[in-house]
C-alpha positions as CSV (number, residue, x, y, z in Angstrom):
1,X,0.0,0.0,0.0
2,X,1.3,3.2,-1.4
3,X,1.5,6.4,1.5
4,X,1.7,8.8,-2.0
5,X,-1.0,10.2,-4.1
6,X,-1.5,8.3,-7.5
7,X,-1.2,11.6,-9.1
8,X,2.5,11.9,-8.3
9,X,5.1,12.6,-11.1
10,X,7.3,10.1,-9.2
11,X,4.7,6.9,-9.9
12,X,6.8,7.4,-13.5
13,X,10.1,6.2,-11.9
14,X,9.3,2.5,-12.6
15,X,8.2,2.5,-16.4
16,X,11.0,5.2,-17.1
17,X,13.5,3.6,-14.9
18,X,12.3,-0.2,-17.2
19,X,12.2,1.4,-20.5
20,X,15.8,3.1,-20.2
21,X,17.0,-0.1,-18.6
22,X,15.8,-2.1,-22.0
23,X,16.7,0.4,-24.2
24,X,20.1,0.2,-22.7
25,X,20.7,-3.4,-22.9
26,X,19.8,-3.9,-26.8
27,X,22.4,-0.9,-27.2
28,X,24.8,-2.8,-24.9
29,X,24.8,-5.2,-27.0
30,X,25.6,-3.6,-30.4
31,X,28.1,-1.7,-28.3
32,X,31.1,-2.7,-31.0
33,X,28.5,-0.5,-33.7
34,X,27.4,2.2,-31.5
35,X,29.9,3.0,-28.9
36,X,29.7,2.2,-25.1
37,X,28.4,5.7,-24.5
38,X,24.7,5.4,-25.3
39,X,24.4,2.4,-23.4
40,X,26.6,3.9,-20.0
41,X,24.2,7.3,-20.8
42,X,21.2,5.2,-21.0
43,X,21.9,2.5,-18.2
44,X,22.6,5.5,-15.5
45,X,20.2,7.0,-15.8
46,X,17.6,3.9,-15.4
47,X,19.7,3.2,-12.4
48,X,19.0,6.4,-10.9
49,X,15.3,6.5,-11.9
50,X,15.3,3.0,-10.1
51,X,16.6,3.9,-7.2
52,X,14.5,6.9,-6.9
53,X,11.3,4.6,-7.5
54,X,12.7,2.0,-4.8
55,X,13.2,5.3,-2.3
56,X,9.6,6.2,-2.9
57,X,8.2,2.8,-2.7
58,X,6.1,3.3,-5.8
59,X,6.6,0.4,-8.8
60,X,8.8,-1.2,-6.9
61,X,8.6,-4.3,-9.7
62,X,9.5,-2.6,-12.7
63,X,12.1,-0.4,-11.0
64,X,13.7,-3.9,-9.9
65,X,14.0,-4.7,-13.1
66,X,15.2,-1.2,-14.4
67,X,18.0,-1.3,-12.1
68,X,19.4,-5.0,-13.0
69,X,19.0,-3.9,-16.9
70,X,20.7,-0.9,-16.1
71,X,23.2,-1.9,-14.4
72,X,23.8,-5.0,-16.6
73,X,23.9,-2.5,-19.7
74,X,26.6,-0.2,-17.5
75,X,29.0,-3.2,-16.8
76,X,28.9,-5.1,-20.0
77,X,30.7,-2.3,-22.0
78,X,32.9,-2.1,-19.1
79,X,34.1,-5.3,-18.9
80,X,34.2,-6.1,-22.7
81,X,37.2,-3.1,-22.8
82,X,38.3,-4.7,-20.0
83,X,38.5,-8.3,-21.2
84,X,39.6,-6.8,-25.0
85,X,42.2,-4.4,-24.2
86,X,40.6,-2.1,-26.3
């Protein structure tokens, strides 16, 4: 049960936080066509929309899974240039 009105801007933490989380990760992956960039850019930000949405106890389901997509979409450029040398 939710203490916050309905009405809030912040109930949009979870659907933003899960749309830039998935938007993230398919740019993750073409990371060697686009740049690791748009996915870091795009996977910070759904972490911080996550954790915002977690804070405020609204969504707490789809900012879950905004912050694992996020911060699997953050780490796997990472650790590809870490693993290649690049």
């Amino acid at each position: 049960m939710t203490t916050g009105s309905a009405d809030s801007p912040a109930t949009l933490y979870g659907p933003v936080s899960l749309l830039l989380g998935v938007l993230a990760l398919i740019t993750a992956v073409f990371a060697g066509f686009l740049g690791i960039a748009i996915p870091f850019l795009f996977g910070s930000l759904a972490v911080t929309f996550a954790l915002l949405g977690l804070a405020r106890g609204l969504n707490r389901g789809q900012c879950a899974i905004g912050l694992t997509t996020g911060a699997l979409s953050v780490l796997y450029p990472v650790f590809l240039v870490g693993a290649l040398g690049i």
